[in-house]
Every structure is written in C-alpha cells, then in structure tokens.
mmCIF file of the N, C-alpha and C atoms, coordinates in Angstrom:
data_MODEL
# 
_entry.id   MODEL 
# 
loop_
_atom_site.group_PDB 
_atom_site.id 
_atom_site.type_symbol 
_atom_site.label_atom_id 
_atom_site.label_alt_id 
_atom_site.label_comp_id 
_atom_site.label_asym_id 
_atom_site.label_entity_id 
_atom_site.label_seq_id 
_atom_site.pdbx_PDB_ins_code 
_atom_site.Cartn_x 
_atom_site.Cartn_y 
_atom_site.Cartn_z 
_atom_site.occupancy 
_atom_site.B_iso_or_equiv 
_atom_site.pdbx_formal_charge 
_atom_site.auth_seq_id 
_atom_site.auth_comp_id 
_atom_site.auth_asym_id 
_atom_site.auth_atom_id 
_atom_site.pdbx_PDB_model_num 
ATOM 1   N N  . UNK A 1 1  ? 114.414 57.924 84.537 1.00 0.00 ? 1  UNK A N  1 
ATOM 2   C CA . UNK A 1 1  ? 113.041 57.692 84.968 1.00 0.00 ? 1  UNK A CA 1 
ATOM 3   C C  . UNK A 1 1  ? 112.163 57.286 83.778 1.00 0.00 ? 1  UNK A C  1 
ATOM 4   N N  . UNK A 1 2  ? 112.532 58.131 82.688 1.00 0.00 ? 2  UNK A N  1 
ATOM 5   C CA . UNK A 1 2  ? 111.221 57.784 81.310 1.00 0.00 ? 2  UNK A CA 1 
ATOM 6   C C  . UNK A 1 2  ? 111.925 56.109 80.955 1.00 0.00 ? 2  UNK A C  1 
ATOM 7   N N  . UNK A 1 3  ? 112.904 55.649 80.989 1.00 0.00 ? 3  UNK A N  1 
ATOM 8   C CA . UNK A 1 3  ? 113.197 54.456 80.760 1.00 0.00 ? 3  UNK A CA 1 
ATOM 9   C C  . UNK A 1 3  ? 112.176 53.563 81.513 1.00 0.00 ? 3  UNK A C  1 
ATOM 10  N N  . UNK A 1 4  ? 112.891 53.669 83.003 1.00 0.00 ? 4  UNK A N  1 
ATOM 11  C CA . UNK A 1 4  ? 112.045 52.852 83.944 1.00 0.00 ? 4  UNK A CA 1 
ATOM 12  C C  . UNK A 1 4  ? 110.361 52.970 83.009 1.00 0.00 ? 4  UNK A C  1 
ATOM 13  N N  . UNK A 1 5  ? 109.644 53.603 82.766 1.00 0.00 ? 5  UNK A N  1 
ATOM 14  C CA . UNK A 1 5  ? 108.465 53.488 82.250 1.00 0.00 ? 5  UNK A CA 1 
ATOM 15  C C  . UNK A 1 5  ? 108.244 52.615 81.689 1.00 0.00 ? 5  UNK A C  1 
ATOM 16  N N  . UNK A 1 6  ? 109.420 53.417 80.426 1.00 0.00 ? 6  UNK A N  1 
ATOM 17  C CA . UNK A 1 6  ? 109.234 52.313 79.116 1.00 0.00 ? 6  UNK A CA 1 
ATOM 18  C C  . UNK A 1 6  ? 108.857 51.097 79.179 1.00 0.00 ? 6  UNK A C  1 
ATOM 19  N N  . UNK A 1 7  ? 110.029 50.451 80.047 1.00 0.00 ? 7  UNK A N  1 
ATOM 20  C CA . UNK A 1 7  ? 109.801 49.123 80.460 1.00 0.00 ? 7  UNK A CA 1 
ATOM 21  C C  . UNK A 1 7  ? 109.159 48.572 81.165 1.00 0.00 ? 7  UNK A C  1 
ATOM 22  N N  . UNK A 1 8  ? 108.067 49.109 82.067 1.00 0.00 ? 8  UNK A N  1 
ATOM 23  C CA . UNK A 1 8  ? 107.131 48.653 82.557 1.00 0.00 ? 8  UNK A CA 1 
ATOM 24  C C  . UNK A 1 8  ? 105.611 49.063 81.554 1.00 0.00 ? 8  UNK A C  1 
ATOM 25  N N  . UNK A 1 9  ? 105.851 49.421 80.373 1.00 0.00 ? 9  UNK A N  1 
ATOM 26  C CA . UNK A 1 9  ? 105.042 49.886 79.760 1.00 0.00 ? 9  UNK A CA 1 
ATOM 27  C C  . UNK A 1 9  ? 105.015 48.288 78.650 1.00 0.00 ? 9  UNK A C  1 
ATOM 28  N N  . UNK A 1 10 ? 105.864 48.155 78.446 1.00 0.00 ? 10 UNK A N  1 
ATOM 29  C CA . UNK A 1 10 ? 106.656 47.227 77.487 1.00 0.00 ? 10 UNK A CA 1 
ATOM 30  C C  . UNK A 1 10 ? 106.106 46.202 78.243 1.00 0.00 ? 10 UNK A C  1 
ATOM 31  N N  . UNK A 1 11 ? 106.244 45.912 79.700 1.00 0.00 ? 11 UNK A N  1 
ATOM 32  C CA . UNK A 1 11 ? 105.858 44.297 80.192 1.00 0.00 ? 11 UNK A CA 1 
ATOM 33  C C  . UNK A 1 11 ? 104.318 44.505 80.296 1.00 0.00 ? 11 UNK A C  1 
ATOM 34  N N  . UNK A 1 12 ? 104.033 45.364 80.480 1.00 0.00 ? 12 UNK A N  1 
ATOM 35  C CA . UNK A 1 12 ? 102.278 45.163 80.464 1.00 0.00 ? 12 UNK A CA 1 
ATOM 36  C C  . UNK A 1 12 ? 101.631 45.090 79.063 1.00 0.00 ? 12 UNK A C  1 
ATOM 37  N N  . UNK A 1 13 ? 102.447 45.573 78.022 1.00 0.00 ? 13 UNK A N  1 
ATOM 38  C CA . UNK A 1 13 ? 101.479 44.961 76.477 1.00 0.00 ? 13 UNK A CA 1 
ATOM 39  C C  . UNK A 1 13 ? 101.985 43.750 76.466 1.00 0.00 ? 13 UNK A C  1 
ATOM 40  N N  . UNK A 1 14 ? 103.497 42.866 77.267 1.00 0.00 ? 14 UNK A N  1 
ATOM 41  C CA . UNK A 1 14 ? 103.430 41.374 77.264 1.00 0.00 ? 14 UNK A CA 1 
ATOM 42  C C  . UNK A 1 14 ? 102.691 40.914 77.526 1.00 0.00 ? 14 UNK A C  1 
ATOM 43  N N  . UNK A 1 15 ? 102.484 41.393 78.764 1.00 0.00 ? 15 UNK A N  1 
ATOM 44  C CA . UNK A 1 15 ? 101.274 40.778 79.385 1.00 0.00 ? 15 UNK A CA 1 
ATOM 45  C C  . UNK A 1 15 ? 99.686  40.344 79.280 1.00 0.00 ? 15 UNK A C  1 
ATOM 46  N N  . UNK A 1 16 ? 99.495  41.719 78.710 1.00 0.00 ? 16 UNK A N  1 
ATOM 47  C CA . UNK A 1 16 ? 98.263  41.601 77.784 1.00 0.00 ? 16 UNK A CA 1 
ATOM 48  C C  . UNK A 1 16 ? 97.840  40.903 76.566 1.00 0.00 ? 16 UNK A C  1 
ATOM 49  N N  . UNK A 1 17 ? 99.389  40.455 76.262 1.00 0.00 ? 17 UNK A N  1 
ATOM 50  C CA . UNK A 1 17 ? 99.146  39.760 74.927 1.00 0.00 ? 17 UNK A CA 1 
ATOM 51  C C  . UNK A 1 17 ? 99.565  38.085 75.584 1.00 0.00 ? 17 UNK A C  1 
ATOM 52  N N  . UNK A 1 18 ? 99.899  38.283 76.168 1.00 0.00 ? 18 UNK A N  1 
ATOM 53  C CA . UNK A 1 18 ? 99.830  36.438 77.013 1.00 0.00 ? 18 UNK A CA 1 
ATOM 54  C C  . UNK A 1 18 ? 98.269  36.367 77.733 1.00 0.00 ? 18 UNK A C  1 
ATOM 55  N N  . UNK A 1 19 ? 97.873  37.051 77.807 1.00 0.00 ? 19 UNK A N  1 
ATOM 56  C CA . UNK A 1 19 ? 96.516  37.002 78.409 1.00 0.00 ? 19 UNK A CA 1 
ATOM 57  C C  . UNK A 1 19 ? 95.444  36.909 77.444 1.00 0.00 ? 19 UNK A C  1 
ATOM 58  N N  . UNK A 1 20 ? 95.816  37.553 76.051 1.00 0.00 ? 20 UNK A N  1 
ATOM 59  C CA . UNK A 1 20 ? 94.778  37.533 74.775 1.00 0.00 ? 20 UNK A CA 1 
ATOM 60  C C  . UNK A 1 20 ? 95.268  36.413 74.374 1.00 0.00 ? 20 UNK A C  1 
ATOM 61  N N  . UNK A 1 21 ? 96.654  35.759 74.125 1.00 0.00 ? 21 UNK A N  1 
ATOM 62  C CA . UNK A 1 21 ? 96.566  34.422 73.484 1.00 0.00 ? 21 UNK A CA 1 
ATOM 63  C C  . UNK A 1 21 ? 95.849  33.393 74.732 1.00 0.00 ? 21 UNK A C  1 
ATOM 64  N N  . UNK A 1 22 ? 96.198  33.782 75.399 1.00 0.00 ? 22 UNK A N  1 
ATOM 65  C CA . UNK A 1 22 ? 95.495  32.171 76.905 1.00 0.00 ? 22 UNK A CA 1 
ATOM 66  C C  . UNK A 1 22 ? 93.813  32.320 76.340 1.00 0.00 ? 22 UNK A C  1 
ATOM 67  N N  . UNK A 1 23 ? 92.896  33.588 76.097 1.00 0.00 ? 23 UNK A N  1 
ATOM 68  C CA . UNK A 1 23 ? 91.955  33.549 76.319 1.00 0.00 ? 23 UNK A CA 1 
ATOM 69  C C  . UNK A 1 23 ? 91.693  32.393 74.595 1.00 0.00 ? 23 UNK A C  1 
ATOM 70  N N  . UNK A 1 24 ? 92.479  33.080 73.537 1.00 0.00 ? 24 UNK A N  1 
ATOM 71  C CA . UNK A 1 24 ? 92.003  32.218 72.450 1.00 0.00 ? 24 UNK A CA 1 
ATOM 72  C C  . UNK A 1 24 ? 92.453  30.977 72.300 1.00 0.00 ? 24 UNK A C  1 
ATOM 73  N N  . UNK A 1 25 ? 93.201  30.464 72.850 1.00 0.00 ? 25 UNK A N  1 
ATOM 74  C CA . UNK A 1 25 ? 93.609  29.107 73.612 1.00 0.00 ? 25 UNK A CA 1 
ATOM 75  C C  . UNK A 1 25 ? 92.141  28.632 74.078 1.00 0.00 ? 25 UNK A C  1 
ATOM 76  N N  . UNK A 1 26 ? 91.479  29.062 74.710 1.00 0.00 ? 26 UNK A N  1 
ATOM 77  C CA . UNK A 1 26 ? 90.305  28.201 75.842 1.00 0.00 ? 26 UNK A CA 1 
ATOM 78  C C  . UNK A 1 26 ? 89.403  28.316 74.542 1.00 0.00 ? 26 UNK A C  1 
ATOM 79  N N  . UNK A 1 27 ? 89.545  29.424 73.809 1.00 0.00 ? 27 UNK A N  1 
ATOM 80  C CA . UNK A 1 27 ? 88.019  29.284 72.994 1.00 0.00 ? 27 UNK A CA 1 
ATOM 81  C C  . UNK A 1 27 ? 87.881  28.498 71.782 1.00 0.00 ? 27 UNK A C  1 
ATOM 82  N N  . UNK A 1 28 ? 89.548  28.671 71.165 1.00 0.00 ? 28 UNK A N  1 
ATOM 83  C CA . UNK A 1 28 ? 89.570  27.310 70.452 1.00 0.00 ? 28 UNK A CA 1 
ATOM 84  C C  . UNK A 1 28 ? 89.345  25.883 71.155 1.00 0.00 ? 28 UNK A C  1 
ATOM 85  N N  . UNK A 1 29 ? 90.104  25.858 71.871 1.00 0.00 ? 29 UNK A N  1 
ATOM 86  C CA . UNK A 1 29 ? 89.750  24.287 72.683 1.00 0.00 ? 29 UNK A CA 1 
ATOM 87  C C  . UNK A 1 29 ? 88.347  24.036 72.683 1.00 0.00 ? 29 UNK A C  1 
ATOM 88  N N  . UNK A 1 30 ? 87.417  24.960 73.357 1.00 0.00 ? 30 UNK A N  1 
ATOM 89  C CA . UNK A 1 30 ? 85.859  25.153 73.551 1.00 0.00 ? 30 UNK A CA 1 
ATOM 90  C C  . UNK A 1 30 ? 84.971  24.703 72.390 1.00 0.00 ? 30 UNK A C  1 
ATOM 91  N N  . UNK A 1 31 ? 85.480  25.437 70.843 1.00 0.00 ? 31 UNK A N  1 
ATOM 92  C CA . UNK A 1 31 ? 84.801  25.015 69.840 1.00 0.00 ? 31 UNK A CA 1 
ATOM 93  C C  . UNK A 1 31 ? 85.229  23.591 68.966 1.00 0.00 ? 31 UNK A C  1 
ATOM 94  N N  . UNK A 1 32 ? 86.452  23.205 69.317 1.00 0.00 ? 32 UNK A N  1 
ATOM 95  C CA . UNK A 1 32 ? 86.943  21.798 68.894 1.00 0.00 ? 32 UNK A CA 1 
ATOM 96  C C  . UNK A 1 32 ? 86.098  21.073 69.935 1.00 0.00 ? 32 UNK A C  1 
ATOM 97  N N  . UNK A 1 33 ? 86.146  20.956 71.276 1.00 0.00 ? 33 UNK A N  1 
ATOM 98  C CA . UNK A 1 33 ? 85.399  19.818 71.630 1.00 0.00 ? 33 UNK A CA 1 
ATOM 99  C C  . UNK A 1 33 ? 83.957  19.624 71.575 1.00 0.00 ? 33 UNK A C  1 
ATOM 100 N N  . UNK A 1 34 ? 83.047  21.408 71.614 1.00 0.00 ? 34 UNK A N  1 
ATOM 101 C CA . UNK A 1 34 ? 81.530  21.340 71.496 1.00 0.00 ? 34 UNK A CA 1 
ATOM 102 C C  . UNK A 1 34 ? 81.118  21.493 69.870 1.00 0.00 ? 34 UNK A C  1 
ATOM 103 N N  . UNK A 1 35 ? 82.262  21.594 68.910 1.00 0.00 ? 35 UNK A N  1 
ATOM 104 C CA . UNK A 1 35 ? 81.684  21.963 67.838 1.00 0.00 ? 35 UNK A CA 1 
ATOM 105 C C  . UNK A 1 35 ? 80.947  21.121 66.820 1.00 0.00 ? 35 UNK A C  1 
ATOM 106 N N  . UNK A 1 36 ? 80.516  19.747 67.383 1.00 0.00 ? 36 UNK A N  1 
ATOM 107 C CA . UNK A 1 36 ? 79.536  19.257 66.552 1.00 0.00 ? 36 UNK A CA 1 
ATOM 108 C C  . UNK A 1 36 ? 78.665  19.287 67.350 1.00 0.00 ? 36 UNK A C  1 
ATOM 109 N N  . UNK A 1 37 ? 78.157  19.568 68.974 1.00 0.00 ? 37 UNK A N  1 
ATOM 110 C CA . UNK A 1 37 ? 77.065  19.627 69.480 1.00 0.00 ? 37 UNK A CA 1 
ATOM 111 C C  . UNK A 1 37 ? 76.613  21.410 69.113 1.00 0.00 ? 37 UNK A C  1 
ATOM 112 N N  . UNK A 1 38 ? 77.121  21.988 68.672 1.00 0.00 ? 38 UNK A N  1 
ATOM 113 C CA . UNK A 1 38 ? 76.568  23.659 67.810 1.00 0.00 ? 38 UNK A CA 1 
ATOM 114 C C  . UNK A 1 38 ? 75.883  23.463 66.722 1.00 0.00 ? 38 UNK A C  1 
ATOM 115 N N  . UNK A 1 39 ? 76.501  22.374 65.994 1.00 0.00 ? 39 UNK A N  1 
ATOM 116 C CA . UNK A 1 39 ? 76.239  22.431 64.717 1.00 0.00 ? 39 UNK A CA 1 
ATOM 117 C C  . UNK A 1 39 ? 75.314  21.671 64.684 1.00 0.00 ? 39 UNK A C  1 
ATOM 118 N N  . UNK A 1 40 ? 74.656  20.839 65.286 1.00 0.00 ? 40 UNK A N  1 
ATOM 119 C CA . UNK A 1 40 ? 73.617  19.974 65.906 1.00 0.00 ? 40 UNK A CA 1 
ATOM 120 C C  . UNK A 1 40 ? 72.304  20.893 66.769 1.00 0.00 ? 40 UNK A C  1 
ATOM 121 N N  . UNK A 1 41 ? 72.787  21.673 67.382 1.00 0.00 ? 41 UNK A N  1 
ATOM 122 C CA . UNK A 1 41 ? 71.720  22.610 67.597 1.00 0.00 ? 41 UNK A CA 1 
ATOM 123 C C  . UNK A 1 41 ? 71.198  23.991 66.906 1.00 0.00 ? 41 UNK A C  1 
ATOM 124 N N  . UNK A 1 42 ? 72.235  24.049 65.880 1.00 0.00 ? 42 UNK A N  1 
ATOM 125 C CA . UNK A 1 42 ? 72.143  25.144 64.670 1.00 0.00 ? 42 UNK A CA 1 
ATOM 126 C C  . UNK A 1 42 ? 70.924  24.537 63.807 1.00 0.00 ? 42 UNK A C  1 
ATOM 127 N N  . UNK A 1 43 ? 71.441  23.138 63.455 1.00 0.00 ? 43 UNK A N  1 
ATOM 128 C CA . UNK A 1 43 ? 70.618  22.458 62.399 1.00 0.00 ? 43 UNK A CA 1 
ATOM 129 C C  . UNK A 1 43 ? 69.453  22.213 63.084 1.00 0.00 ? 43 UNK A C  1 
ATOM 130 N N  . UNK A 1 44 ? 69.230  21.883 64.433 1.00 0.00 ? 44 UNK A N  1 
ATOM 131 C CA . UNK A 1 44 ? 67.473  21.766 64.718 1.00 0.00 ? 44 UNK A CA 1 
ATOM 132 C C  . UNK A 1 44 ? 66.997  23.289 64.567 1.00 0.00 ? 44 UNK A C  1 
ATOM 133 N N  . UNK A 1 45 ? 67.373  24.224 64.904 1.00 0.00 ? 45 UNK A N  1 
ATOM 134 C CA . UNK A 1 45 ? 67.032  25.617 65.423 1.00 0.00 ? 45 UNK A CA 1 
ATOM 135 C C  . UNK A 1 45 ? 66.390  25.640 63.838 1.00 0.00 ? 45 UNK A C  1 
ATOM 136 N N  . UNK A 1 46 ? 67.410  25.832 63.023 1.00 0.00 ? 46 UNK A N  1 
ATOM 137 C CA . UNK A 1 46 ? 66.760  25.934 61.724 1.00 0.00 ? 46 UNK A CA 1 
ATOM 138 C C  . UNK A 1 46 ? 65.885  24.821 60.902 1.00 0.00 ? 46 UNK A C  1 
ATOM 139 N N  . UNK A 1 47 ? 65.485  23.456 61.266 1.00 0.00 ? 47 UNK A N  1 
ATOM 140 C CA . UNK A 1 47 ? 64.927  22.583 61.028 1.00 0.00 ? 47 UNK A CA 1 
ATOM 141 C C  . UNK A 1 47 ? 63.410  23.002 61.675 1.00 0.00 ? 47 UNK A C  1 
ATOM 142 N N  . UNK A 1 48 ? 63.817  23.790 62.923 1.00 0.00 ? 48 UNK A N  1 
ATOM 143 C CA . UNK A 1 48 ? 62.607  23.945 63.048 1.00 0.00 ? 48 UNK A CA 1 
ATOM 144 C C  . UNK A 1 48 ? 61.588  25.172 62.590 1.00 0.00 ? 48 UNK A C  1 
ATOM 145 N N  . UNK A 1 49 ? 62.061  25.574 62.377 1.00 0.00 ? 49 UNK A N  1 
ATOM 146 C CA . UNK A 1 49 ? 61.702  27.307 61.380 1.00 0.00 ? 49 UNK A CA 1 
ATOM 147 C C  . UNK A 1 49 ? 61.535  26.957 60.410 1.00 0.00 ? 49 UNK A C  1 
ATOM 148 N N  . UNK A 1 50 ? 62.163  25.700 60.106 1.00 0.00 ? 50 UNK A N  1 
ATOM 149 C CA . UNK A 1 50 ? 61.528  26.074 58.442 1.00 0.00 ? 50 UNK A CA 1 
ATOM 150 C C  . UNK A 1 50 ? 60.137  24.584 58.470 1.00 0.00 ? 50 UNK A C  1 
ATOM 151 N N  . UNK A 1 51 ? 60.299  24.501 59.671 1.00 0.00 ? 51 UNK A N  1 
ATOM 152 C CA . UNK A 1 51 ? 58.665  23.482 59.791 1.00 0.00 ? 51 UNK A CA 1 
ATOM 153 C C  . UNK A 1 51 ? 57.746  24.596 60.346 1.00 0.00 ? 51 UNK A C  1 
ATOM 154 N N  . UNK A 1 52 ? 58.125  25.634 60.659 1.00 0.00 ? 52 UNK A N  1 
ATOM 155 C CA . UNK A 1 52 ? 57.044  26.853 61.080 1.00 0.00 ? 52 UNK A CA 1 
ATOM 156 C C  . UNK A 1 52 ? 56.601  27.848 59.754 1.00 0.00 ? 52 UNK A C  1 
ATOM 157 N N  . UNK A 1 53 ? 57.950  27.376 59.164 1.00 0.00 ? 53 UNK A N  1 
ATOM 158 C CA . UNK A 1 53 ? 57.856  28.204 57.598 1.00 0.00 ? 53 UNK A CA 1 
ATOM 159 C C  . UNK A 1 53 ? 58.203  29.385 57.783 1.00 0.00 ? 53 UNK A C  1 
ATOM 160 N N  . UNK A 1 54 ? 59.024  30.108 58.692 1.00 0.00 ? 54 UNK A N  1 
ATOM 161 C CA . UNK A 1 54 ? 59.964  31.209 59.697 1.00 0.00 ? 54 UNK A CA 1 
ATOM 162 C C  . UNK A 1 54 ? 61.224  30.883 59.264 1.00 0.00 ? 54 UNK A C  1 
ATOM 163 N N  . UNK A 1 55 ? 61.730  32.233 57.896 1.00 0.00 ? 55 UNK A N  1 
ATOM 164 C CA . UNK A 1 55 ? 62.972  32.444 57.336 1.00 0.00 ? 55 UNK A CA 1 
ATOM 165 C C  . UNK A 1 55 ? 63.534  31.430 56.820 1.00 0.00 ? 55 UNK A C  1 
ATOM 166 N N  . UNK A 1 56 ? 62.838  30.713 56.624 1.00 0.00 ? 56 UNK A N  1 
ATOM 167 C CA . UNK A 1 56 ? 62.946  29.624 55.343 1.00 0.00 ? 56 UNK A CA 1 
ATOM 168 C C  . UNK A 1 56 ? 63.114  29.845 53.511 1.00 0.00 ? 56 UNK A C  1 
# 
C-alpha cells in the first residue's frame, strides 16, 4: 500500500513540474514578443516624471 502512494506521490510532483515549466514557457514567449512594447512604456512612464521632476 505505502508503495502504491509513493507513486502516485511521485506522478503528482511530475506533474506539477510539467505544469511549472508550461507556465514559464507562456511567460517567456509573452516577454520575447511584448518586450520592446514594456520597454517603450517603461521609458515614457519615466520620461514623464522626470518632466514632472518626480524621482528624477
């Protein structure tokens, strides 16, 4: 019986870890295709603070 566990103990940290790589899969993809429109709204955000003279 403690076997049987084991191994269903064993497929659910697979599992969990096919589910943590899928999620960093999407979020890399996410920041390769939006990551010059971030860095484009980083640079106004702070372009504009420092025309307010706010943490400049």
């Amino acid at each position: 019986m403690t076997h049987h566990l084991f191994i269903q103990k064993g497929q659910g940290m697979v599992e969990y870890a096919l589910i943590l790589a899928l999620i960093a899969l999407i979020v890399i993809i996410a920041l390769i295709t939006t990551g010059n429109q971030l860095m484009n709204v980083y640079s106004n955000i702070t372009a504009t603070m420092c025309n307010y003279h706010v943490g400049c």
